[in-house]
Backbone bond lengths (Angstrom), bond angles and torsions (degrees), N, CA, C in turn:
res aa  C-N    CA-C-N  psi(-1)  N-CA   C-N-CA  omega(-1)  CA-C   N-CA-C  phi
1 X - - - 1.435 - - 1.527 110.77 -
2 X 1.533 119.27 -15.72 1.536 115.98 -164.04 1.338 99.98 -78.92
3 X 2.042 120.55 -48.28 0.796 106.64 -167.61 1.666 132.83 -74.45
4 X 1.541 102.84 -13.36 1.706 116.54 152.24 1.218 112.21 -28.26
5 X 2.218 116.12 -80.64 0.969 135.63 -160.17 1.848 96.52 -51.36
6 X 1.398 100.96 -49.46 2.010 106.35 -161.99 1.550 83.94 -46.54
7 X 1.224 132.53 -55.26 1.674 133.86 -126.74 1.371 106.07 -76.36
8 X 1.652 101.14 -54.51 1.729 119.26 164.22 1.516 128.88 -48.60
9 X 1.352 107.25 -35.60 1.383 120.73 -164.15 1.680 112.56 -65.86
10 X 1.426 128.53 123.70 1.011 129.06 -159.87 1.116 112.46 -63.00
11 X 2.042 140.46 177.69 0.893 124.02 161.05 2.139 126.71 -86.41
12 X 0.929 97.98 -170.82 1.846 104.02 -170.30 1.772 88.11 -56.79
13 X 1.433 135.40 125.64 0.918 122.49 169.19 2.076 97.92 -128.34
14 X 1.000 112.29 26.20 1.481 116.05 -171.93 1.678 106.29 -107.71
15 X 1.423 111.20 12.98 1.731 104.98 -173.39 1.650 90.25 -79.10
16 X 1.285 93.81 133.16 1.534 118.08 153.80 1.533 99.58 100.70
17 X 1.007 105.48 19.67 1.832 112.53 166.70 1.604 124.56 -31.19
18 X 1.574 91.09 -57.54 1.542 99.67 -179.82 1.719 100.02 -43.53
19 X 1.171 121.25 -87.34 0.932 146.24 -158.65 1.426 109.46 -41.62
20 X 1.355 124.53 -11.18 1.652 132.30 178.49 1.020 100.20 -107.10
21 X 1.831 100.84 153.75 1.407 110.43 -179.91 1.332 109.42 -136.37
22 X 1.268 101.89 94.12 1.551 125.57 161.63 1.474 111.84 -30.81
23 X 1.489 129.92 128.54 0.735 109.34 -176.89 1.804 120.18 -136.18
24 X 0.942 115.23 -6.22 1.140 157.82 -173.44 1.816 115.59 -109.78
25 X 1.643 130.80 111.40 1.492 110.55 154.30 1.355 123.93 -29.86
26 X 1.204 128.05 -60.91 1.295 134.78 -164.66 1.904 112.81 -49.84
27 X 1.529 105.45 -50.52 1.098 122.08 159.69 1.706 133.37 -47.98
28 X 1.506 105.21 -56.51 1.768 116.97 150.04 1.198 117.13 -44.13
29 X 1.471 134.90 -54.83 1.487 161.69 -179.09 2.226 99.77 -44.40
30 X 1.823 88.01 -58.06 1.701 87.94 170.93 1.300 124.17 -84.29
31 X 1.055 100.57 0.16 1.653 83.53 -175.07 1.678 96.85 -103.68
32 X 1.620 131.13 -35.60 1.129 134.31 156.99 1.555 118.07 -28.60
33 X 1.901 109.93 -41.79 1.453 109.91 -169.18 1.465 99.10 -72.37
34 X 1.540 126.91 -48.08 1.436 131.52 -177.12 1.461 104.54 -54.11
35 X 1.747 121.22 -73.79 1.465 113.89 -175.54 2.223 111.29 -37.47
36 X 1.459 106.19 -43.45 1.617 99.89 169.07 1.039 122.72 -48.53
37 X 1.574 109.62 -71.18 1.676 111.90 169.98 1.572 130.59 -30.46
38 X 1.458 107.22 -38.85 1.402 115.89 -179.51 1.308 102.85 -83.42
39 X 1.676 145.99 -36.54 1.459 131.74 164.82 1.392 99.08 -52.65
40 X 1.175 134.08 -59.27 1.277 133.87 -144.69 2.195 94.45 -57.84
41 X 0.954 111.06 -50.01 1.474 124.01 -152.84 1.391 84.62 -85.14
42 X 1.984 150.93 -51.92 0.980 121.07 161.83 1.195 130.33 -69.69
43 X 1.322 136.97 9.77 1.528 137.47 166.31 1.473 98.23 -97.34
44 X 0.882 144.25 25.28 1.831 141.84 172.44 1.578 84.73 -132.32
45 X 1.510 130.08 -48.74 1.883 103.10 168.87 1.150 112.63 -85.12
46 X 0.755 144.92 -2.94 2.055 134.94 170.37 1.690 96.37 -65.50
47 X 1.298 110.81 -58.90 1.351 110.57 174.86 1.698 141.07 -57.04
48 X 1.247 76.94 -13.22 1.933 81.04 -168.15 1.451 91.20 -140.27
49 X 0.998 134.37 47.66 1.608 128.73 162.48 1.504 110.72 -132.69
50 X 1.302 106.80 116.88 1.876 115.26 -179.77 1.559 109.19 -81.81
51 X 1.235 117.64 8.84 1.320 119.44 173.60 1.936 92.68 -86.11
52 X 1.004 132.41 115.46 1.616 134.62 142.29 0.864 130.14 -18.64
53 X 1.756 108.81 -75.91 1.285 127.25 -150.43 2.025 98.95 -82.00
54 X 1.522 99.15 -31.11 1.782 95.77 167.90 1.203 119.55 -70.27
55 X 1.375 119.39 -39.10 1.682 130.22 170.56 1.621 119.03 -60.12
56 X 1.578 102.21 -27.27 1.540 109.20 145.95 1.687 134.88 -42.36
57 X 1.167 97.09 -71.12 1.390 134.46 153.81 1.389 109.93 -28.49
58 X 1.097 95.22 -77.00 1.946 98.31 166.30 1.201 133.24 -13.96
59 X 1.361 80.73 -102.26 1.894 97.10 147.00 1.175 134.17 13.62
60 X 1.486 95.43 -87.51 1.429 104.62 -161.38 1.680 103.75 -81.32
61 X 1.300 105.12 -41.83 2.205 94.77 154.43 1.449 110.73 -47.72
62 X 0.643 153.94 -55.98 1.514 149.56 175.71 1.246 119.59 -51.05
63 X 1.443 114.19 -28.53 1.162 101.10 176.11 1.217 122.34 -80.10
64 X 1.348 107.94 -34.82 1.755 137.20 152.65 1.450 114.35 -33.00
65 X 0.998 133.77 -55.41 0.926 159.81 -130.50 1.644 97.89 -122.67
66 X 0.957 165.65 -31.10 1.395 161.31 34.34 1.689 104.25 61.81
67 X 1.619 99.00 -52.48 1.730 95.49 -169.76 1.325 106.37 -84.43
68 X 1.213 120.70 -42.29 1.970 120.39 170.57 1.655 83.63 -59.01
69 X 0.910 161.81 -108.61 1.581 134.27 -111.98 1.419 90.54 -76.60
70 X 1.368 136.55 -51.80 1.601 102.20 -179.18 1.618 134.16 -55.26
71 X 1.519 106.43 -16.08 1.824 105.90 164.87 1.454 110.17 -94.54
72 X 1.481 121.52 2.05 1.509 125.72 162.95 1.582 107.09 -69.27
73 X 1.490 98.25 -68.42 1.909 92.39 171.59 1.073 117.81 -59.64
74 X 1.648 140.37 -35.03 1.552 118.96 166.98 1.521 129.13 -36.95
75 X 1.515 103.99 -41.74 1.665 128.76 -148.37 2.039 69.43 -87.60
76 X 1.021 128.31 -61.56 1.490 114.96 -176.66 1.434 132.73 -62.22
77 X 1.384 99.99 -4.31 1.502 92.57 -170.48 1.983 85.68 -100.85
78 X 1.111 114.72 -26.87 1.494 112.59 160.14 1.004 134.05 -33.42
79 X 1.313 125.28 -35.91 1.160 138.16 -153.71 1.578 110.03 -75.20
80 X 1.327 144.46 139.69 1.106 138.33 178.97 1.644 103.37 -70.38
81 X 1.322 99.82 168.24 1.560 94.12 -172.08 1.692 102.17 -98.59
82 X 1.072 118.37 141.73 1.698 120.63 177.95 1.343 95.34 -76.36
83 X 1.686 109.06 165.66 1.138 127.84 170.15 1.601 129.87 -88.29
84 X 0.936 135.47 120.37 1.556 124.49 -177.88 1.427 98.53 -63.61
């Protein structure tokens, strides 16, 4: 099933995060789902790839990649709450 998920799984589309300004939940909400998707798909290759020097590689996107969705949920838990 991993290598399905690996094959499907979109590419890094979150470069230059800093520099955007989300502005909107809905907007935070997508870009949170992409930065997830992309841990999710390098934590299934960090693990299962006998290449090193790519599992290197990995890594350190992930860790990256890990850090935009943790200042994605900050920037959301910010958010004032709307009104019903």
């Amino acid at each position: 099933m991993f290598q399905t998920m690996e094959g499907n799984a979109r590419p890094h589309r979150t470069e230059g995060f800093e520099g955007e300004q989300h502005e909107s939940q809905a907007d935070l909400m997508r870009a949170l789902q992409v930065a997830s998707d992309a841990v999710m798909r390098l934590a299934g290759r960090v693990g299962g790839d006998p290449d090193a020097m790519r599992s290197h590689h990995d890594a350190i996107e992930l860790k990256r990649q890990h850090a935009i969705a943790d200042a994605l949920i900050a920037r959301l838990l910010a958010m004032p709450a709307s009104a019903l």
